[in-house]
N, C-alpha and C positions, 0 to 999 in steps of 0.2 A: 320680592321680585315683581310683585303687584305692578308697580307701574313701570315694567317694559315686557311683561309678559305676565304667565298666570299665576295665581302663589300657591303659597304650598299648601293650603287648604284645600283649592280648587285640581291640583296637583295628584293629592291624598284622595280625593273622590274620585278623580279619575281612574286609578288605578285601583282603589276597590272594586268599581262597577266592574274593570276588566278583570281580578282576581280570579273569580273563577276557569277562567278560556287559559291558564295556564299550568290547566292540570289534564289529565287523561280524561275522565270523567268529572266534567263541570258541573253538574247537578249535584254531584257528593265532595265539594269543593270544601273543604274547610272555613270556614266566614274569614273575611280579611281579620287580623288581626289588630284591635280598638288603638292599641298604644302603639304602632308603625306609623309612622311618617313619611312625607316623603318630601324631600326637597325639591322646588323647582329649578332652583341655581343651578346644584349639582347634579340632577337631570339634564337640562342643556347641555354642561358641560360633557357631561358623558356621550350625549349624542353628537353632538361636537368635536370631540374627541376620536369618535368611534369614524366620522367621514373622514376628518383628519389624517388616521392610520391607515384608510382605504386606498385613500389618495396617492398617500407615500410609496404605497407599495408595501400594505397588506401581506401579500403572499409571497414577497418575495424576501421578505422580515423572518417571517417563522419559518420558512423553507431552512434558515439558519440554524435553527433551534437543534442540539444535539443530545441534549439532555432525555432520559426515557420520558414521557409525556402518555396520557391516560385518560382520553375526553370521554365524558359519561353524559349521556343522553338517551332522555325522555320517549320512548317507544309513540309514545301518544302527542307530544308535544308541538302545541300550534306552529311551531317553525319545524321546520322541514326537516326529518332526520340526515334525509341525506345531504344537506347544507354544512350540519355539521359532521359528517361524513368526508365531505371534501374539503371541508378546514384541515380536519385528519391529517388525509392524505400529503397537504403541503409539508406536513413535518413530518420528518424521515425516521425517527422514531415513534412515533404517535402509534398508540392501539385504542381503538374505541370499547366502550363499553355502553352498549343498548341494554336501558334497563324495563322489562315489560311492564303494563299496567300501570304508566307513570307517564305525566305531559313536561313543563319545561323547569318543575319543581320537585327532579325526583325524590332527595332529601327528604322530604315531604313526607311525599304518596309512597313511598318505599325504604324507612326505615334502616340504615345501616350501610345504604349501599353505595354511599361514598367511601365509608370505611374500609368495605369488600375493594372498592378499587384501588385507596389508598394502598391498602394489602399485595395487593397481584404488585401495581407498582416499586413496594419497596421488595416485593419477594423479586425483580427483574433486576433492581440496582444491585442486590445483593451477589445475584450469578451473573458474574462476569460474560460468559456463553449465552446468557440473554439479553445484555447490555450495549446494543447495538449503536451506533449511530452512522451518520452520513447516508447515504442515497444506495448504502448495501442491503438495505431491509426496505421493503415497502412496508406501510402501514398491518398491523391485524385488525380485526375485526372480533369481534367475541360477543356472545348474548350472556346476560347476565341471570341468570335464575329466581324469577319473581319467589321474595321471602316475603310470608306472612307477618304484617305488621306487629311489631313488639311492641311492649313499652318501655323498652329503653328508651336511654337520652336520645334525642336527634342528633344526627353527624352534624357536627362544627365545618 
């Protein structure tokens, strides 16, 4: 992509330097990792993409969504909780999950707790009386219980 924008070398540095600012605490940031890459193509495209969906009607897209839904976000994390708070909200099934002591990579900084929400999630599909959809439930809200780092696998 060199010559009609930057490549993915210059792509790859940028996004190390930033590496850190996307955790809770950026001084105890995990170093970017040697073997990640990053695309500049498919960076564009995604940002591309992403004004694209804005454009369309964003919220008026997921407002549709019926299916139980489980946003998990970063306590700490340089975008704004409550941003993804009011993504949420647009879907009528949606419950958040705020995970503490954690920025925009909770996976990460907190060990397991995607899996914890995977869990609540499939434990909501399973009970019928939890399984809400349409505009009959407002969004919940829920704080997640900062868990001491294991070393387990990292959630997938």
């Amino acid at each position: 992509m060199a010559e009609n924008g930057p490549s993915d070398d210059a792509v790859t540095e940028q996004t190390a330097l930033l590496w850190p600012g996307y955790f809770g605490e950026p001084a105890t940031a995990p170093p970017w990792p040697p073997e990640m890459r990053v695309s500049a193509a498919a960076y564009m495209g995604s940002i591309g993409s992403m004004f694209e969906h804005l454009a369309a009607g964003f919220a008026e897209s997921v407002s549709g969504i019926t299916v139980p839904v489980i946003v998990v976000l970063g306590e700490q994390s340089p975008m704004p909780v409550t941003e993804g708070e009011a993504t949420a909200a647009l879907i009528p099934s949606a419950q958040v999950r705020t995970v503490p002591a954690a920025g925009h990579l909770p996976w990460i900084e907190q060990p397991g707790c995607i899996a914890d929400a995977l869990a609540t999630l499939r434990t909501r599909m399973a009970d019928p009386g939890q399984r809400k959809s349409g505009r009959q439930r407002a969004y919940q809200h829920e704080q997640t219980i900062a868990r001491p780092p294991s070393n387990a696998a990292n959630d997938e």
